[in-house]
Chimera marker file (.cmm) of the C-alpha trace (Angstrom):
<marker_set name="trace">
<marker id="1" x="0.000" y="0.000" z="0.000" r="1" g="1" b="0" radius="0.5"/>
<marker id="2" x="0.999" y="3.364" z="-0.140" r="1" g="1" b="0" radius="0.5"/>
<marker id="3" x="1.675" y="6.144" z="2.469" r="1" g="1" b="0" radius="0.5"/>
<marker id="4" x="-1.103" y="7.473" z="4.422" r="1" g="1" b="0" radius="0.5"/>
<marker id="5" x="-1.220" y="10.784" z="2.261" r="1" g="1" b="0" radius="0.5"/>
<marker id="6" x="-0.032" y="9.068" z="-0.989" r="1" g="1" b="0" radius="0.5"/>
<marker id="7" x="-1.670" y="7.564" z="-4.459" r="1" g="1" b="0" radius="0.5"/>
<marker id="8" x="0.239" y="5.272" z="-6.756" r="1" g="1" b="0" radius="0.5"/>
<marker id="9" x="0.039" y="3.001" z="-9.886" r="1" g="1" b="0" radius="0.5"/>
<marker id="10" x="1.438" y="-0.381" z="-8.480" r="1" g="1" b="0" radius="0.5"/>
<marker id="11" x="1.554" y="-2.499" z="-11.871" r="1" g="1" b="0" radius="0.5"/>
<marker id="12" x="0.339" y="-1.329" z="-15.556" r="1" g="1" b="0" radius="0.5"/>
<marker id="13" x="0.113" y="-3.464" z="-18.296" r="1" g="1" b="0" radius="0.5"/>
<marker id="14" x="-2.044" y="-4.061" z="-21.737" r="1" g="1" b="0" radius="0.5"/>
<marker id="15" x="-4.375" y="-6.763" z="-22.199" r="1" g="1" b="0" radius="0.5"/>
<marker id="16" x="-6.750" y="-7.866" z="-25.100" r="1" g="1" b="0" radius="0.5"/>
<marker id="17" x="-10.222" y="-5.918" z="-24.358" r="1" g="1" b="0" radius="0.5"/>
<marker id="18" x="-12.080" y="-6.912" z="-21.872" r="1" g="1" b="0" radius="0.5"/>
<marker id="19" x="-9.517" y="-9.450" z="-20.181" r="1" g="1" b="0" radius="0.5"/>
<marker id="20" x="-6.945" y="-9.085" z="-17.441" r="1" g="1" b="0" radius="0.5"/>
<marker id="21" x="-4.096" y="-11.317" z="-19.264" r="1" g="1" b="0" radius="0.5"/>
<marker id="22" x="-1.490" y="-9.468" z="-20.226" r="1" g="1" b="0" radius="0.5"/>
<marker id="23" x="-0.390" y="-9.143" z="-23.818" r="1" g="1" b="0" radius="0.5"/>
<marker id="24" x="3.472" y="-10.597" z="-25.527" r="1" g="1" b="0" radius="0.5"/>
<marker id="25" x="2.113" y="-8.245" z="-29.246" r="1" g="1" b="0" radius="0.5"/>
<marker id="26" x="-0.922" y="-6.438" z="-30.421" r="1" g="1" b="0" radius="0.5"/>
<marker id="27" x="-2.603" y="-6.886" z="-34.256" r="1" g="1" b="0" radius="0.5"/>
<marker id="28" x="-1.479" y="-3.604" z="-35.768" r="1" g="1" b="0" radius="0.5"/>
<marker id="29" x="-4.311" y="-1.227" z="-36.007" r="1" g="1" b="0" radius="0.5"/>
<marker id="30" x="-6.125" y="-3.616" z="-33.410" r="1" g="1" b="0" radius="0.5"/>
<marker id="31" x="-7.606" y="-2.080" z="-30.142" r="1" g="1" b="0" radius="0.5"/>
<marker id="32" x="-6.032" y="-3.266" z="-26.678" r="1" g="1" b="0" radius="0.5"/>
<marker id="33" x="-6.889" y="-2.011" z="-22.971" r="1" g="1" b="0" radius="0.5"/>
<marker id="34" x="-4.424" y="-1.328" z="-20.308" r="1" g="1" b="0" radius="0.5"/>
<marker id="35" x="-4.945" y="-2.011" z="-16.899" r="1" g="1" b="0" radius="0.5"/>
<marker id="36" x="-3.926" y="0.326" z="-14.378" r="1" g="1" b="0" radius="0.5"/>
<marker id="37" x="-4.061" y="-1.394" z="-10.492" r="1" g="1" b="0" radius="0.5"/>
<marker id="38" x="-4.210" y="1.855" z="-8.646" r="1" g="1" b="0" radius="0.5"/>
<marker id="39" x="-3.930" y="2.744" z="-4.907" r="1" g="1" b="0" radius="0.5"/>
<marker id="40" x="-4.929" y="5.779" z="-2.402" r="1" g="1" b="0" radius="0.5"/>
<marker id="41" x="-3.777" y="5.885" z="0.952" r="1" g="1" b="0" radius="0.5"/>
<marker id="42" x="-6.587" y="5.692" z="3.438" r="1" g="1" b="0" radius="0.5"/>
<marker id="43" x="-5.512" y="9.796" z="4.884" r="1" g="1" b="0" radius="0.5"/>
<marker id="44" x="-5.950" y="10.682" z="1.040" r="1" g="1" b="0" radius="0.5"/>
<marker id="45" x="-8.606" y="8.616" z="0.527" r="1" g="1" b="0" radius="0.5"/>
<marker id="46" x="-11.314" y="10.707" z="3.010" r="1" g="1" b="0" radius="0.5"/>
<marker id="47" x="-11.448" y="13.705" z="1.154" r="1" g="1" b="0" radius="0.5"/>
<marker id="48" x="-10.904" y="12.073" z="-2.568" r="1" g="1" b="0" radius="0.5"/>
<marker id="49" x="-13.161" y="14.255" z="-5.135" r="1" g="1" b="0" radius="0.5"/>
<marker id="50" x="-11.696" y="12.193" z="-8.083" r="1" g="1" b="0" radius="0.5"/>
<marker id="51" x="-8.534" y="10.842" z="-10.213" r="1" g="1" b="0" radius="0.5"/>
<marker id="52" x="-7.408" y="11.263" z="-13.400" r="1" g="1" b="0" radius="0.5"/>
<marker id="53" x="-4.937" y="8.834" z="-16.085" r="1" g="1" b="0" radius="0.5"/>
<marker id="54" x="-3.258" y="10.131" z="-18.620" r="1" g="1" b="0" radius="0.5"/>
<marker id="55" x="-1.799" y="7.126" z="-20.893" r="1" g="1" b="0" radius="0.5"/>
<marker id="56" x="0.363" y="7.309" z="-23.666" r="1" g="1" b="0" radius="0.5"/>
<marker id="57" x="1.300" y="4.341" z="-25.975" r="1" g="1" b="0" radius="0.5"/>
<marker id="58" x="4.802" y="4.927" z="-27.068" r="1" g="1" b="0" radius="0.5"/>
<marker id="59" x="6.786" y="3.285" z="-30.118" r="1" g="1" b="0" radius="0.5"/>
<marker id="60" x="10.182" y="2.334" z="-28.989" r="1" g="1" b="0" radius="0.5"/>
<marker id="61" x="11.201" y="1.290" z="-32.161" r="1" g="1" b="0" radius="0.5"/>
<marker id="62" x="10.353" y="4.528" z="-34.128" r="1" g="1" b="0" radius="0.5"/>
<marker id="63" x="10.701" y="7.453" z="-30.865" r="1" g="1" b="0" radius="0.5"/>
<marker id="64" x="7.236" y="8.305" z="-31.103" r="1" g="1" b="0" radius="0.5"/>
<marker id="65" x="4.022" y="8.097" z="-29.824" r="1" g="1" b="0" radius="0.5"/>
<marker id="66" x="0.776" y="6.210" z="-31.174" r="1" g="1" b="0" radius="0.5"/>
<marker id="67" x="-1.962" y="7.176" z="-28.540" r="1" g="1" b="0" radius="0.5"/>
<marker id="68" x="-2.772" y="8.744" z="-25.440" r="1" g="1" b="0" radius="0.5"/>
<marker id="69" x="-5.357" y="8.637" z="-24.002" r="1" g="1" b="0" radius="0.5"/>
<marker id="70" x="-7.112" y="10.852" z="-21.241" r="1" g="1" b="0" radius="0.5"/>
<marker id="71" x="-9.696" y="9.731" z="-18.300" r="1" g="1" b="0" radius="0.5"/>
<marker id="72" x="-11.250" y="10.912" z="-15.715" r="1" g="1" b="0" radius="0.5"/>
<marker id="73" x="-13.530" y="9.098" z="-12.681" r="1" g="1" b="0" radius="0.5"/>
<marker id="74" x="-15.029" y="10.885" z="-9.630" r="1" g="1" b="0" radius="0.5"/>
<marker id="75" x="-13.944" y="9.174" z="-6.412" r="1" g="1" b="0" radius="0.5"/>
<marker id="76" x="-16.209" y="8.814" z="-3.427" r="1" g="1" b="0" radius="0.5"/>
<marker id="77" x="-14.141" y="9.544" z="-0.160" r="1" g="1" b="0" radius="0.5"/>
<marker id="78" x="-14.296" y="6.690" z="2.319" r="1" g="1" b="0" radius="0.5"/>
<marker id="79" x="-13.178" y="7.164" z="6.135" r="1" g="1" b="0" radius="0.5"/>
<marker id="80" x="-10.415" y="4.883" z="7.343" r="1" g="1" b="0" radius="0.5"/>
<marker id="81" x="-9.867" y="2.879" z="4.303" r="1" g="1" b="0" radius="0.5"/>
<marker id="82" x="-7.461" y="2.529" z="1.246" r="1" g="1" b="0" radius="0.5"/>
<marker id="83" x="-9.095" y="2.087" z="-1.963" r="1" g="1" b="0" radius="0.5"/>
<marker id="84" x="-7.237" y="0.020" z="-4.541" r="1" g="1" b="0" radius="0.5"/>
<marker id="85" x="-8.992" y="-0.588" z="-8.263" r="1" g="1" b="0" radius="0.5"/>
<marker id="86" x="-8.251" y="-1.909" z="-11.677" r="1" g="1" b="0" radius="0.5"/>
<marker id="87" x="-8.769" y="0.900" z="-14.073" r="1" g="1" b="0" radius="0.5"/>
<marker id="88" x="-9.186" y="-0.488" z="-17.643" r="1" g="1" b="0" radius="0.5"/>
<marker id="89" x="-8.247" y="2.029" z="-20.057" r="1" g="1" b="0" radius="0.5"/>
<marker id="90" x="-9.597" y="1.200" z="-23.673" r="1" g="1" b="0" radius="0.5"/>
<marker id="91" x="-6.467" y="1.932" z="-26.378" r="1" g="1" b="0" radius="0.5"/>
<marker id="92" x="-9.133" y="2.000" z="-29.705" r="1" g="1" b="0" radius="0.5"/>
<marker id="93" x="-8.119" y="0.696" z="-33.111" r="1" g="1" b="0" radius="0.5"/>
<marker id="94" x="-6.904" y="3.824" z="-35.281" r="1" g="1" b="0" radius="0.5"/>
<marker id="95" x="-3.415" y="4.318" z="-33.748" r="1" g="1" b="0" radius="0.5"/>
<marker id="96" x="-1.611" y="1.812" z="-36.698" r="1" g="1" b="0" radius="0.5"/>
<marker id="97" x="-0.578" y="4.743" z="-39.010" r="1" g="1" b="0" radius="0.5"/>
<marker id="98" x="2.232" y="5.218" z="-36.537" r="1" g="1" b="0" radius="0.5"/>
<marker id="99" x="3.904" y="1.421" z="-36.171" r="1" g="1" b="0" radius="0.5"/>
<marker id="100" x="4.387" y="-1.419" z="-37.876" r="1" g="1" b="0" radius="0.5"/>
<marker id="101" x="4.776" y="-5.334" z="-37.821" r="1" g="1" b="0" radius="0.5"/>
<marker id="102" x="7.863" y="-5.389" z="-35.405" r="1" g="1" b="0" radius="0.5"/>
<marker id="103" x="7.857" y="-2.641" z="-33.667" r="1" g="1" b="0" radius="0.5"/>
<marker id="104" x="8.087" y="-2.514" z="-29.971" r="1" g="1" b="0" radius="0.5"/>
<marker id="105" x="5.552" y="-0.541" z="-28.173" r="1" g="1" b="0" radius="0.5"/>
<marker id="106" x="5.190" y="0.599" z="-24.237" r="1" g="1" b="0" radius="0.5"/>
<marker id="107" x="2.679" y="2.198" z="-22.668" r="1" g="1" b="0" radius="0.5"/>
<marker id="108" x="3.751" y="4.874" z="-19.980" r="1" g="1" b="0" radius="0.5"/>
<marker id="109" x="1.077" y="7.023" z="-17.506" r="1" g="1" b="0" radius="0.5"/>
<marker id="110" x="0.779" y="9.720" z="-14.680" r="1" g="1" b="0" radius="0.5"/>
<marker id="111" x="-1.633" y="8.847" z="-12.576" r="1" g="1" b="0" radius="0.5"/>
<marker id="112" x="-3.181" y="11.840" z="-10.609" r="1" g="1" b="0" radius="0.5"/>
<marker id="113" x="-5.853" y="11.895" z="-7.508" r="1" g="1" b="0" radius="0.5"/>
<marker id="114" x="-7.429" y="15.306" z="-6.440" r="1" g="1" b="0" radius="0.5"/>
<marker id="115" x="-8.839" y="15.006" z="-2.786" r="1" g="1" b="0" radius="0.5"/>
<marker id="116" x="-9.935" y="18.821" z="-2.113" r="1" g="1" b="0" radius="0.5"/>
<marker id="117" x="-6.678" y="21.378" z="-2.147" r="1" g="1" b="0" radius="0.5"/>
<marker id="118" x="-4.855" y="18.231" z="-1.902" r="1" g="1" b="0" radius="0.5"/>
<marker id="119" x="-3.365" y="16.861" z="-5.243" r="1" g="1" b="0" radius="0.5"/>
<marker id="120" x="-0.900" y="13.456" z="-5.607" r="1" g="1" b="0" radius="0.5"/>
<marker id="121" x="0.647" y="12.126" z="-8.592" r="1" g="1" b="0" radius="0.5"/>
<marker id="122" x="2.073" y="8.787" z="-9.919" r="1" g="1" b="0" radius="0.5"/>
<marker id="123" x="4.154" y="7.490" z="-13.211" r="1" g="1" b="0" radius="0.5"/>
<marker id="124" x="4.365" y="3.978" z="-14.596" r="1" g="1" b="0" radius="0.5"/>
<marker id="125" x="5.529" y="2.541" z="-17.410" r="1" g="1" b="0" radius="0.5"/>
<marker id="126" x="4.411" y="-1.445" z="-18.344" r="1" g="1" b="0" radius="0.5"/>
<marker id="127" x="6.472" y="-3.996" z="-19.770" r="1" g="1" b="0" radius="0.5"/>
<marker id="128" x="7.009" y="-3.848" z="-23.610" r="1" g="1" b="0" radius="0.5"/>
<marker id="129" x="5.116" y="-5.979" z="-26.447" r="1" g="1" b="0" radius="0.5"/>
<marker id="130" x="5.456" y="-6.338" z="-30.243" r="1" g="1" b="0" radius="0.5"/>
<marker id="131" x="3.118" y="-5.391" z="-33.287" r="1" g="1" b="0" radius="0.5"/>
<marker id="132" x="2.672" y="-8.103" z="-35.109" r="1" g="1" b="0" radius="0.5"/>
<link id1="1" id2="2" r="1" g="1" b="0" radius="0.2"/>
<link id1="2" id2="3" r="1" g="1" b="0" radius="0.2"/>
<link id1="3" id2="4" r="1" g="1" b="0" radius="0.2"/>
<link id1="4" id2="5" r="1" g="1" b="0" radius="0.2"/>
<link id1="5" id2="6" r="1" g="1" b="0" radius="0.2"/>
<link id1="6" id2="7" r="1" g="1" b="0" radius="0.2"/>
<link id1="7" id2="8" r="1" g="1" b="0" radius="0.2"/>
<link id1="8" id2="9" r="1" g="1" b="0" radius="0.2"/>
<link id1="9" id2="10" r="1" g="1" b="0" radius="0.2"/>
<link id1="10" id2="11" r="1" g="1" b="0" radius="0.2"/>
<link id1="11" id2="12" r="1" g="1" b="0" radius="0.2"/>
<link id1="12" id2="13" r="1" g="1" b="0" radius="0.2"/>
<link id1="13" id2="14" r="1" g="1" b="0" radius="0.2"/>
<link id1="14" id2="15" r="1" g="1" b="0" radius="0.2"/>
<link id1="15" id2="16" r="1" g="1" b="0" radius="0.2"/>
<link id1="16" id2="17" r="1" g="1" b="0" radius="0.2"/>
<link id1="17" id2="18" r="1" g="1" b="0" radius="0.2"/>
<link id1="18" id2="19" r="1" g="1" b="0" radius="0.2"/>
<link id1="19" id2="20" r="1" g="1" b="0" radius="0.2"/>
<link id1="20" id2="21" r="1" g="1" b="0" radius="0.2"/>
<link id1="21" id2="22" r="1" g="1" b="0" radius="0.2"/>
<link id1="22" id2="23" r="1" g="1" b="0" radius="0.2"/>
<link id1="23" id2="24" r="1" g="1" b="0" radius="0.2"/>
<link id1="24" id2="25" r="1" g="1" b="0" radius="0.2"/>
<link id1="25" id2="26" r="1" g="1" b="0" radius="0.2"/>
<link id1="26" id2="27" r="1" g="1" b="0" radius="0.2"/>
<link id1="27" id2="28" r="1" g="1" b="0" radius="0.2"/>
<link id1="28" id2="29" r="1" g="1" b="0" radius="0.2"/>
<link id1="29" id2="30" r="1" g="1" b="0" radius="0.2"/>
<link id1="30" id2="31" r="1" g="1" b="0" radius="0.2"/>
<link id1="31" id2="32" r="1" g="1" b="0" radius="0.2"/>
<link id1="32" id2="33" r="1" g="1" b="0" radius="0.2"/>
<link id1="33" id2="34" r="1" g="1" b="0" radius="0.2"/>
<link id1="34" id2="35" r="1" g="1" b="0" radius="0.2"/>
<link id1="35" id2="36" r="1" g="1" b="0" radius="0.2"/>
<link id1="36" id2="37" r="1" g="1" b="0" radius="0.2"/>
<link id1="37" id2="38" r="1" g="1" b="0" radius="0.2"/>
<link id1="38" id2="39" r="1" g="1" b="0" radius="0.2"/>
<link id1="39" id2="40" r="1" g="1" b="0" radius="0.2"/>
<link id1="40" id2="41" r="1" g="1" b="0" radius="0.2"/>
<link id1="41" id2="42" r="1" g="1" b="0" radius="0.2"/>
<link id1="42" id2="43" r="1" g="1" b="0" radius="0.2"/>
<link id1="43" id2="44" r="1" g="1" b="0" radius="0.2"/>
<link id1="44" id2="45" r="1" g="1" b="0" radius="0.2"/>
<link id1="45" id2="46" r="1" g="1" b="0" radius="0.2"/>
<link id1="46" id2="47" r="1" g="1" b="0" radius="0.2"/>
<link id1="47" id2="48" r="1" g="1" b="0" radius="0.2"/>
<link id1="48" id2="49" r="1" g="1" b="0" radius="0.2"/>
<link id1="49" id2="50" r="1" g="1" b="0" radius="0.2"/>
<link id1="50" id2="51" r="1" g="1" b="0" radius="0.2"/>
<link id1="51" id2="52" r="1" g="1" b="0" radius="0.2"/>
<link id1="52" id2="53" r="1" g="1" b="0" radius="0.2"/>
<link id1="53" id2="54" r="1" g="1" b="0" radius="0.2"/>
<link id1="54" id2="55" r="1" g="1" b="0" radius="0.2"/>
<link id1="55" id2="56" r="1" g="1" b="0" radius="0.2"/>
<link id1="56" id2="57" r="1" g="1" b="0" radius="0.2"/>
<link id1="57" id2="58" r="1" g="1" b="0" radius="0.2"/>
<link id1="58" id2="59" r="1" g="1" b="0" radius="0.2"/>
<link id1="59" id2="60" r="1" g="1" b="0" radius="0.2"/>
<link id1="60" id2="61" r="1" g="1" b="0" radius="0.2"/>
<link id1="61" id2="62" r="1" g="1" b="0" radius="0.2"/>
<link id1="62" id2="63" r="1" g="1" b="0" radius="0.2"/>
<link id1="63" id2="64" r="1" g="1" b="0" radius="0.2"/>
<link id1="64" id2="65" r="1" g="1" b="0" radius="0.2"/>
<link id1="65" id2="66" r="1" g="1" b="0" radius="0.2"/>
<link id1="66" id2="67" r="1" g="1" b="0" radius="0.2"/>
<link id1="67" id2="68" r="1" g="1" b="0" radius="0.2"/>
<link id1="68" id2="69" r="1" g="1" b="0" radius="0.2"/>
<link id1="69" id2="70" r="1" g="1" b="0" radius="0.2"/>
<link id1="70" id2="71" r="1" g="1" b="0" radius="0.2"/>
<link id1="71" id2="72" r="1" g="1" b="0" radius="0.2"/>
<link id1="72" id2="73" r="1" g="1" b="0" radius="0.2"/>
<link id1="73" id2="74" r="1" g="1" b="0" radius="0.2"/>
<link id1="74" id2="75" r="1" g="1" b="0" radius="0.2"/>
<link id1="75" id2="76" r="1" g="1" b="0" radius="0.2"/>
<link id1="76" id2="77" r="1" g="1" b="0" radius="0.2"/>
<link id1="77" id2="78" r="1" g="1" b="0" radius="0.2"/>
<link id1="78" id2="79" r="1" g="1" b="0" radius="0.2"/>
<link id1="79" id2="80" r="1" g="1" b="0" radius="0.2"/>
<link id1="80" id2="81" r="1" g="1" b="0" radius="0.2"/>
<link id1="81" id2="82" r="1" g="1" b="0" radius="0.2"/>
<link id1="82" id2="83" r="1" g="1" b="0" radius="0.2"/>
<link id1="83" id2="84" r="1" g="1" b="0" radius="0.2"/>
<link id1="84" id2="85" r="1" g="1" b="0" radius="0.2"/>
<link id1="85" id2="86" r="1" g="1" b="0" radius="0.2"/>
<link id1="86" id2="87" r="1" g="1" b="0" radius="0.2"/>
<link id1="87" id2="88" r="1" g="1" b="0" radius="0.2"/>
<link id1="88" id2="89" r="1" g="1" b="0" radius="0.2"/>
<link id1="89" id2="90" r="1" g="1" b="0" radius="0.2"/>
<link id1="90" id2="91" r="1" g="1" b="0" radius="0.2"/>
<link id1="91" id2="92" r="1" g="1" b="0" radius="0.2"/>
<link id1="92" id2="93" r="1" g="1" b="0" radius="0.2"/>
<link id1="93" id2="94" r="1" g="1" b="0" radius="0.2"/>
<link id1="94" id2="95" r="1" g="1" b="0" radius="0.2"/>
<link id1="95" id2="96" r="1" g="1" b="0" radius="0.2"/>
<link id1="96" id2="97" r="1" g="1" b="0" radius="0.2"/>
<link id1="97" id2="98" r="1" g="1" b="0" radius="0.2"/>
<link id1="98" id2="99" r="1" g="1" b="0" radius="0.2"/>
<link id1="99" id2="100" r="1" g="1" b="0" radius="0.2"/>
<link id1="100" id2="101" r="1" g="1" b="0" radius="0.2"/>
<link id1="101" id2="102" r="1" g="1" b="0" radius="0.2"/>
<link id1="102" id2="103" r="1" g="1" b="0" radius="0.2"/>
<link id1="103" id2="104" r="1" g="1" b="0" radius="0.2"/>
<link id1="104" id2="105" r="1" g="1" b="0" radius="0.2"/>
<link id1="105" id2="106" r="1" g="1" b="0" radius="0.2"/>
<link id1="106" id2="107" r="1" g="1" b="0" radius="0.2"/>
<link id1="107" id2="108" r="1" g="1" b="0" radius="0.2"/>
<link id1="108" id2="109" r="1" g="1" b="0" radius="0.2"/>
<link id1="109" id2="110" r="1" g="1" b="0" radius="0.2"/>
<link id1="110" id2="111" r="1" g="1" b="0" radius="0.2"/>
<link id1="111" id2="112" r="1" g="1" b="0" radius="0.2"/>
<link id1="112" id2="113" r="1" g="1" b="0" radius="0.2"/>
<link id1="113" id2="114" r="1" g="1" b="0" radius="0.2"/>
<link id1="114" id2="115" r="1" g="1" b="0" radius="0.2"/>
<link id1="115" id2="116" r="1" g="1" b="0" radius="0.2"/>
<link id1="116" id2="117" r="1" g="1" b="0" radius="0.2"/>
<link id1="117" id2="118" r="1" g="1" b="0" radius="0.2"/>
<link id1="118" id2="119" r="1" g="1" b="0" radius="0.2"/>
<link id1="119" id2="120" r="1" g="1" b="0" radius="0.2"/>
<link id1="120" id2="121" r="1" g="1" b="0" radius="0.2"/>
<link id1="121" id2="122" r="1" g="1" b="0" radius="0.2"/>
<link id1="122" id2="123" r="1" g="1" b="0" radius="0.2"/>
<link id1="123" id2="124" r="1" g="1" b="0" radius="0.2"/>
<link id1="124" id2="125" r="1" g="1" b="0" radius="0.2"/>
<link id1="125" id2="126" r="1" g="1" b="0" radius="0.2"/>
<link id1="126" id2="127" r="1" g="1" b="0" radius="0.2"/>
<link id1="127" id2="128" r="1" g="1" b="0" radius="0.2"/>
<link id1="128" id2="129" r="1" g="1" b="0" radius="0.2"/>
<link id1="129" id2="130" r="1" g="1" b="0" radius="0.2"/>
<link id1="130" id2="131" r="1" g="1" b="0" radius="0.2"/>
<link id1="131" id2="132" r="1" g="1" b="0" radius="0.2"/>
</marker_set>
């Protein structure tokens, strides 16, 4: 868990849609989720308002980037309790133009929870996988 005060991505990784398995490549052009397993201290947690990903799908292989995507949920605070989820984060077909069979892509966030005045943020970066 994280600090008291603190919000963090633990893991991120992509997945087919609608599963939890992670992926080893993606169809080109085909759409993919990622997962996000998030965490909020239980101080930061009783005066959440909501939290916001930012996820970006980045092409190693070429130095450039062939999504992002930007989401926001509103967060229901909760008195002496952390709150941990799976955010699913849909990555929709369209995003080929910039890859090709081979290519090795990542996908990279910030992560950021607004609880009143108070703001915390969060990076991660998953594993890599291939276009095929």
């Amino acid at each position: 868990m994280p600090n008291d005060f603190d919000a963090n991505v633990k893991l991120m990784y992509a997945t087919d849609v609608n599963t939890f398995s992670s992926i080893d490549d993606v169809k080109l052009n085909d759409p993919f989720d990622v997962i996000l397993d998030v965490e909020i201290g239980r101080d930061l947690n009783q005066g959440v308002n909501r939290h916001d990903a930012r996820v970006a799908i980045r092409n190693l292989t070429q130095s450039t980037i062939v999504a992002t995507v930007n989401e926001t949920q509103p967060l229901v605070p909760s008195n002496n309790s952390d709150f941990q989820d799976r955010w699913r984060i849909n990555i929709a077909a369209g995003w080929g133009p910039r890859a090709q069979a081979g290519d090795v892509l990542q996908a990279i966030a910030s992560y950021k929870v607004t609880a009143g005045a108070n703001v915390d943020f969060s990076t991660a970066e998953s594993r890599t996988f291939v276009v095929s």
